[in-house]
N, C-alpha and C positions, 0 to 999 in steps of 0.2 A: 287407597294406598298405591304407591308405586308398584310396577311390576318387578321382582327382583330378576336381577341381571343375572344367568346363565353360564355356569362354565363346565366344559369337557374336561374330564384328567381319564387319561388314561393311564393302565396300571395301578388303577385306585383299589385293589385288592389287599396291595402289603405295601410297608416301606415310605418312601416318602408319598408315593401316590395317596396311599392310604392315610396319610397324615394331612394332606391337603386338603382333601375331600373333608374330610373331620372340621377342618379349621375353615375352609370358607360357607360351608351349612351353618355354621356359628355366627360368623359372621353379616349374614343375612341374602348368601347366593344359593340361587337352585343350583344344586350340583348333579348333571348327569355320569357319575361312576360308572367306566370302561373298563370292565374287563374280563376274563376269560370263563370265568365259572362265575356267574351272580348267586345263583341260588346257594355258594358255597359263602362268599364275601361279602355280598348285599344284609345279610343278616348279623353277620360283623362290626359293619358301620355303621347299622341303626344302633345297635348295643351302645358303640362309642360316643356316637352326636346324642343316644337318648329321645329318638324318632320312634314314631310308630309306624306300619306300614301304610298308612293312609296318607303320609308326609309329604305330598305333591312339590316338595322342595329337594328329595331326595330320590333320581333315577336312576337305576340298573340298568346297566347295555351290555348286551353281550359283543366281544371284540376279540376274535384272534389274530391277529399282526400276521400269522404266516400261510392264513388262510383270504384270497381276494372275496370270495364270496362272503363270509363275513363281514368283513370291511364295509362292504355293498351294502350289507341287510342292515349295519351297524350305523351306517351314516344315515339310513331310510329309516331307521327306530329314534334318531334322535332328530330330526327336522318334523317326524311328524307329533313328538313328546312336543318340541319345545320352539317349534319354528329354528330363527339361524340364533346360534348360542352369541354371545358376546366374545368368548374368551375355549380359547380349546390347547390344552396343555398337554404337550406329549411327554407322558415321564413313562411309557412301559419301557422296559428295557431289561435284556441279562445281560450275566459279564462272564469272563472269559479270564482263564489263569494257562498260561503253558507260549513257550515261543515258536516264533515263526515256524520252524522247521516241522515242531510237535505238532501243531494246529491243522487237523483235516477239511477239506474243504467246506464239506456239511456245515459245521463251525461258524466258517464264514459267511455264507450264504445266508443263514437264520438267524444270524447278527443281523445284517444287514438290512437281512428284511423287518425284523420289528423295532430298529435301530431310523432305520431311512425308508425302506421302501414301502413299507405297510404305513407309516404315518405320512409319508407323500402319499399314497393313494385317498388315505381318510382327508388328509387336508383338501386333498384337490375332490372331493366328491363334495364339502361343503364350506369350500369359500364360494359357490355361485350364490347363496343365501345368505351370506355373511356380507358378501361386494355389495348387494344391494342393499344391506341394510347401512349401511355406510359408514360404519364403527368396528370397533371389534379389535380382538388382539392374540394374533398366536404365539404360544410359548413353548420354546424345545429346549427339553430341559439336560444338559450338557454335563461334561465333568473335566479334572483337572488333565485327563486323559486325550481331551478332544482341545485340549492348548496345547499342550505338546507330548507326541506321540512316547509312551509310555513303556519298556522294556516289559515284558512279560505279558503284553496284555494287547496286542500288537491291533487283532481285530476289531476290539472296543474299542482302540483308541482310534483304527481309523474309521467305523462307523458314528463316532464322536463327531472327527472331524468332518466328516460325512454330512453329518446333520448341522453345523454349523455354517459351513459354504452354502449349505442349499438356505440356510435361512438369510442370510446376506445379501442370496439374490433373490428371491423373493420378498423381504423386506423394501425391497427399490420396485418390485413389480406393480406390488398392492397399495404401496400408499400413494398414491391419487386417488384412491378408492377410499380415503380415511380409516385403512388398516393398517397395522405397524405388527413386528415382531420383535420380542427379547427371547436373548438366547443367557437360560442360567445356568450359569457354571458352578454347579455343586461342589464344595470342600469333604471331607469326610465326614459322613452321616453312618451314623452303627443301622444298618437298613437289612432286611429280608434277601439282599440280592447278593451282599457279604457272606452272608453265614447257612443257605441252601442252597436249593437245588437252580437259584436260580445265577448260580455259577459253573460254568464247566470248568472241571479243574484238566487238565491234558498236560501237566505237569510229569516230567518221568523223573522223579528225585535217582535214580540208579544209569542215569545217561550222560550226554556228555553234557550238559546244561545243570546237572548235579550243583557244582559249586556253584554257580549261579541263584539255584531256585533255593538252596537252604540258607543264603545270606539274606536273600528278597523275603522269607519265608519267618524268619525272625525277625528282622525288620518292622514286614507289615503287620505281624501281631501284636509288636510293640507300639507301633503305629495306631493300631486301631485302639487301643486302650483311651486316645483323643477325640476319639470319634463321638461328637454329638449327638444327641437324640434326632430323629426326623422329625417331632415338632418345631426344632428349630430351625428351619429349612423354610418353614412356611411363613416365616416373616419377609424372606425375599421373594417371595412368590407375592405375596398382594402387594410388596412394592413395586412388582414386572407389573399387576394386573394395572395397575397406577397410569405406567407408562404412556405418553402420547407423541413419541418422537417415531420418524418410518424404522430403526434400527436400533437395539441396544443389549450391549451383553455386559451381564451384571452378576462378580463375584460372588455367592451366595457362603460366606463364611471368610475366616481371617485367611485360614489357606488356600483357598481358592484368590482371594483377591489379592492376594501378596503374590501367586503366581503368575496371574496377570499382570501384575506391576511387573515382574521381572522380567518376563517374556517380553513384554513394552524395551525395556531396556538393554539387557545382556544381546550377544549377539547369538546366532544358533551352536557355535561352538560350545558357547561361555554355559546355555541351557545343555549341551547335550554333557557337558564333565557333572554340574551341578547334580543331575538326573542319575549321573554314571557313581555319583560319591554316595548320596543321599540311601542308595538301595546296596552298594557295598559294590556293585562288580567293579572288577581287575582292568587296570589297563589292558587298552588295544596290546593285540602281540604276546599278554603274557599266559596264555592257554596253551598256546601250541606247544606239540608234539607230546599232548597229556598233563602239561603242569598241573600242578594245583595251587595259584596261590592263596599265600594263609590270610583271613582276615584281622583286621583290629585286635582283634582280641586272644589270637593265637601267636599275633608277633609278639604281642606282650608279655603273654605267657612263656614262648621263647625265652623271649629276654631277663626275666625272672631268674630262669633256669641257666642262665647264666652269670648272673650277678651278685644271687642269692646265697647265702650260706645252706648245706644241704639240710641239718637241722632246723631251719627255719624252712624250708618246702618241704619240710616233711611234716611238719607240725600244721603248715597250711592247707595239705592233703587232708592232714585228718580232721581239720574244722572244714574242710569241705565236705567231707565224705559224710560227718555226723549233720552236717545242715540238713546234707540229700536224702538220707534216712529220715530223718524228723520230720521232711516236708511231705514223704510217702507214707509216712503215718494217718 
């Protein structure tokens, strides 16, 4: 029988990492599983794929993004498991909630580093085994954040963008070597990196970014109610593994590809209101000097209270007030 083709995912512990990993051992690839604690998550994945420990299909690496030495011992544990992989997919990543101003440096730094500069260093310690083997496919795995830079989220979005340039141009470097890179641009997945730790919130709801973060804040709750499972994620992952072009970035859900169409289209203006309406904030200029403007749903209430008879608001007070009661029940 054939040798089964080889793929890296790092961040194969939770989330979509962990989804991938599950869904390509299925599918018939050794999967070398990257990430921070094995002996915590390794025993995770066997449960899910249904592996025994003897499963020469199924490898644990240990890998910290903001440690070099790792990296080092990390890339030396999987050349010597498996020779040069086929296919090496960066999905570790955290995310970040709070703006420019809120966000302390540390923040960014450790963004960055398991975002860009920890999977440049793993890449660049084993494409010298991959060049030679003269195939092969890197995939960095991206979000709607790293198409266009994202209000609240500022340092994800630009360690997104971060890893998308770098993939661009290394994509042109390596294929004459018969390597190529896709960059997948993830839509909203319900994933581990939304709902813990592996989100910094820096968020000051009592600052002057208040109005802002409780409109974004309602928003993206309602928002995530859309949010996909991570196995579905893993359909446009084996269509990257597919790939044989030097370049190629591929929407991985309806929202993510609808935003690439649009970014294709509208001009940066036309994306930066779209971005500005979609999350709720206020026209430029209407903060100062402490405003607060009201959202949607306060002007309309306004407005009610204006138009209204008073026994008809008062009557809709108190079918409010019994709903809110009844739901606390």
């Amino acid at each position: 029988m054939a040798e089964p083709r080889t793929v890296v995912i790092t961040g194969a512990s939770r989330g979509l990492g962990f989804a991938s990993a599950v869904r390509l051992h299925r599918e018939g690839w050794r999967v070398v599983a990257a990430m921070r604690t094995p002996d915590l998550g390794l025993p995770l994945l066997r449960v899910a794929i249904g592996a025994d420990e003897g499963d020469d299909r199924l490898i644990g690496v240990q890998l910290d993004l903001l440690d070099p030495a790792s990296i080092s011992a990390a890339a030396k544990a999987i050349e010597e498991a498996v020779g040069a992989p086929y296919a090496l997919v960066h999905n570790a990543g955290i995310s970040a909630a709070g703006m420019v101003e809120e966000a302390d440096m540390t923040l960014w730094q450790n963004m960055f580093a398991t975002s860009v500069l920890g999977p440049v260093a793993l890449t660049q310690a084993l494409l010298p085994s991959m060049r030679a083997a003269g195939e092969g496919r890197i995939i960095l795995v991206s979000s709607a954040a790293g198409v266009r830079g994202q209000p609240g989220t500022a340092p994800y979005s630009a360690a997104k963008g971060a890893l998308e340039r770098w993939g661009e141009s290394m994509g042109c470097e390596i294929a004459p070597f018969g390597l190529g890179v896709t960059v997948l641009v993830a839509g909203m997945y319900d994933t581990a990196i939304i709902t813990d730790a592996g989100t910094i919130d820096d968020r000051d709801f009592g600052g002057p970014y208040a109005r802002l973060h409780h409109t974004m804040n309602t928003r993206g709750r309602a928002a995530m109610k859309l949010a996909r499972p991570p196995e579905k994620f893993t359909d446009g992952l084996l269509k990257a593994l597919d790939d044989r072009v030097p370049f190629r970035r591929r929407g991985v859900g309806a929202d993510a590809s609808m935003l690439l169409a649009a970014n294709r289209i509208l001009p940066s203006s036309g994306m930066h209101h779209v971005s500005r309406v979609v999350l709720g904030i206020p026209r430029q200029g209407s903060m100062r000097d402490g405003a607060w403007p009201l959202t949607v749903g306060q002007r309309a209430m306004v407005f009610a209270a204006r138009v209204l008879p008073q026994p008809v608001l008062q009557r809709l007070a108190a079918l409010a007030a019994k709903r809110k009661g009844s739901q606390g029940d």
